[in-house]
N, C-alpha and C positions, 0 to 999 in steps of 0.2 A: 572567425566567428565561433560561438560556444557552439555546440552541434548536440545540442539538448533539446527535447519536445516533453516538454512537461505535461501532466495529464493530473489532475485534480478531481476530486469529488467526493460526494459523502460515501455511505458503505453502499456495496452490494451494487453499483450504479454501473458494474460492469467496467472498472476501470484495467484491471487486470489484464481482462478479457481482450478488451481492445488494443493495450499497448501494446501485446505480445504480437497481436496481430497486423499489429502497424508498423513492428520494427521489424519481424517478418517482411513484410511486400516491400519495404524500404532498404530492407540490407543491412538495419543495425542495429545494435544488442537493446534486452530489454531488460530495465531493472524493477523489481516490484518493493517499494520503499517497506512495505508491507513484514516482510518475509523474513525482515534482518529484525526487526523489533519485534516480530515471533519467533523468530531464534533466540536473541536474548530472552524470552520471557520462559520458551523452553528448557534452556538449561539452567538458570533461574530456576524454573519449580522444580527441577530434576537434582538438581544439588544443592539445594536451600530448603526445599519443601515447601508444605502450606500450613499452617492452622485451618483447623475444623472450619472456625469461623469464617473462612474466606480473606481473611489479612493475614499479608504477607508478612510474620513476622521476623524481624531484622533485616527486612528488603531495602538495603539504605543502599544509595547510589552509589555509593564506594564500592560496598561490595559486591556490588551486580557486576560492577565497569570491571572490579580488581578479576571475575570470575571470567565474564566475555574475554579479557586481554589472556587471561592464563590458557583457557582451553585452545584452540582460540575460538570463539564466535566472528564467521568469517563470511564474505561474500569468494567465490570464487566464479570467473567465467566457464562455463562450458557451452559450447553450441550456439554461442551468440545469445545466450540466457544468464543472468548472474543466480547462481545456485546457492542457498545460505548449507553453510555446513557449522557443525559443533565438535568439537574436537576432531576434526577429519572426515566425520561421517555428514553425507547426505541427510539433510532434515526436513527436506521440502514434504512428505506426504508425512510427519508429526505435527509440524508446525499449524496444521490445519486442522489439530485433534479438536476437541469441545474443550480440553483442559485448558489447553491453549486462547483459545478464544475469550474464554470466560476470566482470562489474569491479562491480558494482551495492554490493555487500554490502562492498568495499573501501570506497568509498567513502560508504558511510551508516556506517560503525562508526565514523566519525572525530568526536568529541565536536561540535568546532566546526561542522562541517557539519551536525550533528542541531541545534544549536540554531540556525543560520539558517533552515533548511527550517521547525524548526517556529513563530520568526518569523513564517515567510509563508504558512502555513496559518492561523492566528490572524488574521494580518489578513484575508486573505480571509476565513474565517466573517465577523467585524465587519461587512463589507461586503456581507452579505446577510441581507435583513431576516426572513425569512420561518422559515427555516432550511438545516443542512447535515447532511448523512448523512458522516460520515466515515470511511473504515475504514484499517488499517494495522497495526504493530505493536503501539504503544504510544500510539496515540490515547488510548485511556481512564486509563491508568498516568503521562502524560507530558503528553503534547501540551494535552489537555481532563479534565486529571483531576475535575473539578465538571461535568465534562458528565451532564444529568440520566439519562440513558439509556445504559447500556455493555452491549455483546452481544463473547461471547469466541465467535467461532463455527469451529469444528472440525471434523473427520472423521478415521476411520480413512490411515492414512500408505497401505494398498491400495489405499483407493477414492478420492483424494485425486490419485495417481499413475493413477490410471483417466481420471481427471477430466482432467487437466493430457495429456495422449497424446490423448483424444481430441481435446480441443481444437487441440491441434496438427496433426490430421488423419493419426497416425501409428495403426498397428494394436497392436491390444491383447494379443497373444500373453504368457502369463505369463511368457518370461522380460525382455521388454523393461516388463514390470507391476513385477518383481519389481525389477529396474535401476532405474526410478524411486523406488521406492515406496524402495529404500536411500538414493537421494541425498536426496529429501526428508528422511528423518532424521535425514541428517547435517545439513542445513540447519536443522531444529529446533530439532538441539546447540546448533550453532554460535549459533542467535539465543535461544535459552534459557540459553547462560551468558557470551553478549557483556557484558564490562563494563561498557558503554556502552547504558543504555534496554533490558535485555535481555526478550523474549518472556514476558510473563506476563500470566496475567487479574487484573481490575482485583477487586479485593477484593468489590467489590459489584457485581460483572458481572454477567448472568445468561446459562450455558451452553445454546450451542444445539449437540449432535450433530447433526450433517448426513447422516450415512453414510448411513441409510436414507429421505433426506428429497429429494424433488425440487425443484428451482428455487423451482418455484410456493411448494409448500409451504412452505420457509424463510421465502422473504418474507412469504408471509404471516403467518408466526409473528411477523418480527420487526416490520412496520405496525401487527399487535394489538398488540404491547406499547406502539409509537409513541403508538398513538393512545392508549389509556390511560394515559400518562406526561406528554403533552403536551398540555394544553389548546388549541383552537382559538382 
């Protein structure tokens, strides 16, 4: 049996959060599909640069791919965590810069780039014998569609924009709630009618609403389903 738990969702919906925490109490590594398509977009803007205007100018998927394979742009295990590194170096706390975020979704909409990335997520599960908690967009739809376990996990686009401010350490005042809570659902749009792997639950998902559900609780909803889906 594949020994994949796919986890799905729109942004900010805590998918992260959860998976890390799920493959914790379960015993097995956790990969954040996330992390590797902000490392290519890091070293992307770090050695390509940007025009003023915001486009990527000569961002062609040749030479994004030709750039990821030379340095390398890599997942590595550490800790039961798959860690994205760029040339050798630890990238996880850049990858989360504003620069970052702001080119990210340029560059995972490019066909060729979605199918390297997912590539190297596949080999990595392979390479772990126990299992992997994986979450992202299209982990269950694309990436691990036979994966025996797919969780589409969700919240309200308010409390979602609640979540993503506090975590930033920014105050919650409704109109900066309200600011969020719109760009998130532009971002939604935007990955719910992307040509390319667009935002959807996997046909035989099973829906977890989070809005009214603490940390705890989540995971815990989604280890019961683990454990009952996956033999030891």
């Amino acid at each position: 049996m594949l020994r994949v738990l796919a986890i799905d969702g729109p942004a900010a919906s805590g998918k992260s959060s959860t998976a890390a925490l799920v493959a914790r109490t379960l015993g097995w590594a956790h990969l954040d599909s996330g992390a590797l398509y902000r490392a290519v977009t890091l070293a992307t803007i770090d050695r390509m640069g940007r025009e003023g205007s915001g486009k990527g100018e000569g961002w062609s998927a040749q030479r994004i791919l030709a750039l990821a394979e030379e340095l390398p742009v890599r997942l590595v295990l550490v800790a039961n965590s798959y860690r994205p590194e760029v040339a050798g170096v630890d990238v996880e706390a850049e990858i989360r810069s504003d620069r970052v975020t702001a080119s990210v979704s340029e560059v995972a909409a490019i066909a060729e780039i979605r199918r390297w990335v997912n590539a190297r997520q596949r080999e990595a599960v392979q390479a772990h014998p126990s299992g992997v908690v994986v979450d992202g967009r299209d982990i269950g739809t694309v990436v691990f569609p036979d994966a025996p376990l797919k969780i589409f996990l969700t919240a309200t686009p308010h409390e979602r924009a609640r979540r993503r401010l506090t975590q930033r350490g920014h105050g919650l005042d409704d109109a900066q709630v309200d600011q969020e809570s719109r760009a998130l659902q532009a971002r939604d749009e935007a990955d719910a009618s992307r040509p390319v792997a667009p935002l959807r639950a996997a046909a035989d998902a099973v829906f977890l609403d989070s809005t009214r559900l603490s940390l705890a609780e989540q995971v815990d909803q989604v280890v019961a389903l683990a454990r009952d889906r996956f033999p030891d």
